[in-house]
N, C-alpha and C positions, 0 to 999 in steps of 0.2 A: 504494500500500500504506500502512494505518494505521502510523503511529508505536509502536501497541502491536503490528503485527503485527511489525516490522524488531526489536523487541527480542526476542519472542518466537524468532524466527527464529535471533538471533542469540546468542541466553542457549543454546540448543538444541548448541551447540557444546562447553558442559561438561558433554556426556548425563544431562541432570537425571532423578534419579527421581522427583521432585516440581517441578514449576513455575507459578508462579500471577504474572501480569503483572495489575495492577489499575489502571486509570486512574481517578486519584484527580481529577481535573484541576477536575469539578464540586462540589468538596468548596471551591474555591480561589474567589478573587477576579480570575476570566481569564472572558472570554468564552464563549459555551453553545461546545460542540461544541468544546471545547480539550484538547490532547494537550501538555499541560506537567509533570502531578504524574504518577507511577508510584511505585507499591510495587511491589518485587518479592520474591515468594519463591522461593527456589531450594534444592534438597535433590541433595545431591552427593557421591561418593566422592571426586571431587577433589579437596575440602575438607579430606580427611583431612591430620593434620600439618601444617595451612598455618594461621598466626595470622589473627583476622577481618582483619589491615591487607590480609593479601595477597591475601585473598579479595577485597573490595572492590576493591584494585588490579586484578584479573582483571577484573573488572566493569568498571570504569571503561577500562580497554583495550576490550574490547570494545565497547563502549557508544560509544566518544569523540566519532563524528558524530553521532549525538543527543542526548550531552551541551552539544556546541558548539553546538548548533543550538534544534531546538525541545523539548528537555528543558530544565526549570528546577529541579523537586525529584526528586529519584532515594530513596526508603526502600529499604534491603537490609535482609536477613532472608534470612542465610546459613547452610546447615547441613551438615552433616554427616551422612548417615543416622540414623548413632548420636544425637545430638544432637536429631535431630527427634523420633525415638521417646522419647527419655527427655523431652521436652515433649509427647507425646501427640500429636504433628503442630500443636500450635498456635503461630501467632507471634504476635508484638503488635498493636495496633491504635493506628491514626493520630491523633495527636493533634489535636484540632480547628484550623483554620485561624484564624490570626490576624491575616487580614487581609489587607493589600498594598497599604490604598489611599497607607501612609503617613503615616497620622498617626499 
């Protein structure tokens, strides 16, 4: 199973009403066919009354064998029902890669 399927799978446990997993991976400086960068978007009543730190925390629990592993960049883009709508459903977009060779 893909790396972007196991987060999908796994993100699926906060009953999102919006979920979008994007493998940014060829945007980066990692080899073709690499499951390193994700954005994730996720649209959630769960999120309701909980500060972005603890949303993230929820993520990052879930997530933690792919973060130890072959995740290196994780983007969240957490919402709220409410929150997404009053953005029109739109989140940010990724800032171009900077590189990795090191210098």
């Amino acid at each position: 199973m893909s790396v972007q399927s196991q987060i999908e799978q796994k993100l699926a446990a906060l009953a999102p009403e919006a979920l979008q997993v994007e493998n940014e991976s060829h945007l980066h400086n990692v080899p073709a066919n690499s499951e390193t960068h994700f954005k994730v978007t996720l649209v959630s009543e769960r999120f309701d009354a909980m500060m972005p730190v603890k949303r993230h925390q929820q993520i990052y629990a879930l997530l933690a064998d792919e973060l130890s592993g072959p995740v290196h960049a994780l983007a969240l883009h957490l919402y709220t029902p409410a929150e997404w709508q009053a953005r029109g459903g739109g989140r940010p977009d990724s800032p171009n890669c900077r590189g990795g060779s090191g210098k």
